[in-house]
N, C-alpha and C positions, 0 to 999 in steps of 0.2 A: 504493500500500500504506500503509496507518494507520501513524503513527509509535509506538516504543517504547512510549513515553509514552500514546499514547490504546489501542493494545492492551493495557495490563497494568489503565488505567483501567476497559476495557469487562470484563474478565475478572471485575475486582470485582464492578462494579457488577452483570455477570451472578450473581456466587453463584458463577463456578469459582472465584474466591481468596475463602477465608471469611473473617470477622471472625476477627481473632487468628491466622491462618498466617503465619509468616516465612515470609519472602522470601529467600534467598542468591542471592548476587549469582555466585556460580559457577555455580550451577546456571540461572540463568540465564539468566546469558552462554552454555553450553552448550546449553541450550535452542531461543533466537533465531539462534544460530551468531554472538556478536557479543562487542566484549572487554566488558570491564567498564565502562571509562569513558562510551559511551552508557548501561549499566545504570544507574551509580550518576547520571547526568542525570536519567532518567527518574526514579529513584526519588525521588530529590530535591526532581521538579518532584511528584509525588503527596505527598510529606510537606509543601510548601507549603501544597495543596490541599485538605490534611486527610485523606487517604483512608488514606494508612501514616500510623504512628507508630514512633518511635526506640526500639528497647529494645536493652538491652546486647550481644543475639546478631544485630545491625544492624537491619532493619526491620520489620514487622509491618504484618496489614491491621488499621486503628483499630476497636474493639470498638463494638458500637450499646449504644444503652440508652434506656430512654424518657425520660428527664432530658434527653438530647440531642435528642428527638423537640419536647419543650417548646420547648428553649433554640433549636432552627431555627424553629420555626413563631413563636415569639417576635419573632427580626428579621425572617424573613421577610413578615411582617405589617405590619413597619412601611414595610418598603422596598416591595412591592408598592403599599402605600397611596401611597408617593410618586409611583411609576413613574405609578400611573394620574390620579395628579393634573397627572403632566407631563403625560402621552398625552391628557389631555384639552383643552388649551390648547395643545399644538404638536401633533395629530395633522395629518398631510395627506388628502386624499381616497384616496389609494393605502392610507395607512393603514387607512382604514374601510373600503375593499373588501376588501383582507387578513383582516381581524376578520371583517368580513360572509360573507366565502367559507369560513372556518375554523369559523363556527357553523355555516352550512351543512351542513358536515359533519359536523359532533357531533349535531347533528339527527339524521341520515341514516346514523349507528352505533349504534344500540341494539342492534344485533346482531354488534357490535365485541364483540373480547374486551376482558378490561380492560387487557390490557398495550397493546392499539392504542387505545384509549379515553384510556388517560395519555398515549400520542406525540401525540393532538390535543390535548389540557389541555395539553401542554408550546408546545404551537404556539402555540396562544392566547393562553397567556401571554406567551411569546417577541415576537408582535407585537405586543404592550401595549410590552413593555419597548422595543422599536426605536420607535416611533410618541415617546415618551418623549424622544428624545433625549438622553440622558445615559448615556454609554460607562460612564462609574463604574458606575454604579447597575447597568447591565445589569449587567456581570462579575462585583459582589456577588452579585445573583439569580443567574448560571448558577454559580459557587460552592456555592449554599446547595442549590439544583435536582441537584447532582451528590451533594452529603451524604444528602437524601430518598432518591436511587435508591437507595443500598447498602440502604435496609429495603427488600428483595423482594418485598413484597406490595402490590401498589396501593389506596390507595382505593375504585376502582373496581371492586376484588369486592365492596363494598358494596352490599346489593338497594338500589333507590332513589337511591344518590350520584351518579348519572349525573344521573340526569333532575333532581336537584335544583342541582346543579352546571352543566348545562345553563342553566338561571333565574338563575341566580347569573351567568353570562356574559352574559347576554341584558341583565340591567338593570344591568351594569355597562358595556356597550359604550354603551348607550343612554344612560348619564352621559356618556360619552368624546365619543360624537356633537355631545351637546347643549352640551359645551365646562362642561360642571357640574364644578367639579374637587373641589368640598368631597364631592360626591355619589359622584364614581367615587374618590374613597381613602377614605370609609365601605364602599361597596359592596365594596373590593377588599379590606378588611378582615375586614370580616364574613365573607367568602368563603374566607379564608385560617384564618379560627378555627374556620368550618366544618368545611374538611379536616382542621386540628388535629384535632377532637373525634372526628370518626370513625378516624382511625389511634390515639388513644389507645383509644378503645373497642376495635380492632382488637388492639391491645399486650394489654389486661384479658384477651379472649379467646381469647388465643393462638395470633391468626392470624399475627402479625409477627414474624419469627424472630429474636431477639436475642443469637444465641448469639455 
């Protein structure tokens, strides 16, 4: 069974706890059948996280906003660019069959919805980050990757963002291969300012729900 902690996470990140709901820590505890002291752990470990924030009446889910949409795509652009410059100088052969098997399959989803279309972009990404070798680095990405999910709409209802997104993985693996690292942390860049631009076009049109 999911610890406190990752079922209060998932609930967010689903959209049943909205941006801006307190949280009481009784009702809670009444809820999971559990005292308080795992509650206020868990809660604890999500205000680390970023997902609650503190307000005087105890915790809250953190509010989105496109400012924060910037300020994620911001680092996350730069630390992907690193990831792939590791991944391309310490990748193993396991690694590049992982990546190989993972586009495979994004090939072979164009008639994925978009929420299963992001669980493979999250793969891909994922064994970028392990091929990498560097624990930090990774943790900061699944951090930044857990902030994204709270906006509920994916890129991936974007006509087009597949298949282009698809290309964008294609010659950025093909730098990692080739051990090019100046090549796959432009490529992984580029890639990530991409998604930027579409989720802010996304926010203009008010597909991204920021309440």
């Amino acid at each position: 069974m999911p610890s406190l902690y990752h079922q209060l996470l998932e609930e967010v990140l689903q959209g049943d706890l909205r941006p801006g709901e307190v949280l009481v820590e009784s009702a809670l505890g009444k809820r999971f059948g559990v005292s308080r002291t795992p509650i206020r752990e868990a809660l604890r470990m999500l205000e680390q996280d970023g997902v609650l924030e503190r307000i005087n009446r105890g915790m809250r889910v953190r509010q989105t906003s496109a400012e924060e949409v910037l300020e994620i795509y911001g680092v996350r652009a730069i630390l992907e660019a690193a990831a792939a410059r590791d991944a391309a100088t310490r990748r193993t052969d396991y690694d590049l069959a992982t990546l190989d098997r993972i586009l495979r399959n994004m090939s072979e989803a164009k008639n994925a919805t978009p929420e299963e279309m992001a669980g493979i972009n999250r793969s891909f990404h994922r064994a970028i980050w392990q091929a990498a070798r560097n624990l930090t680095l990774a943790d900061l990405l699944e951090r930044l990757a857990v902030h994204l999910r709270r906006y509920p709409a994916t890129t991936y209802t974007r006509a087009g963002r597949w298949e282009e997104a698809l290309n964008e993985h294609q010659t950025l693996l093909e730098a990692i291969r080739k051990g090019d690292a100046d090549a796959a942390g432009d490529v992984a860049e580029k890639h990530m300012w991409a998604s930027r631009n579409v989720r802010l076009d996304m926010i203009r049109d008010g597909m991204t729900d920021l309440s």
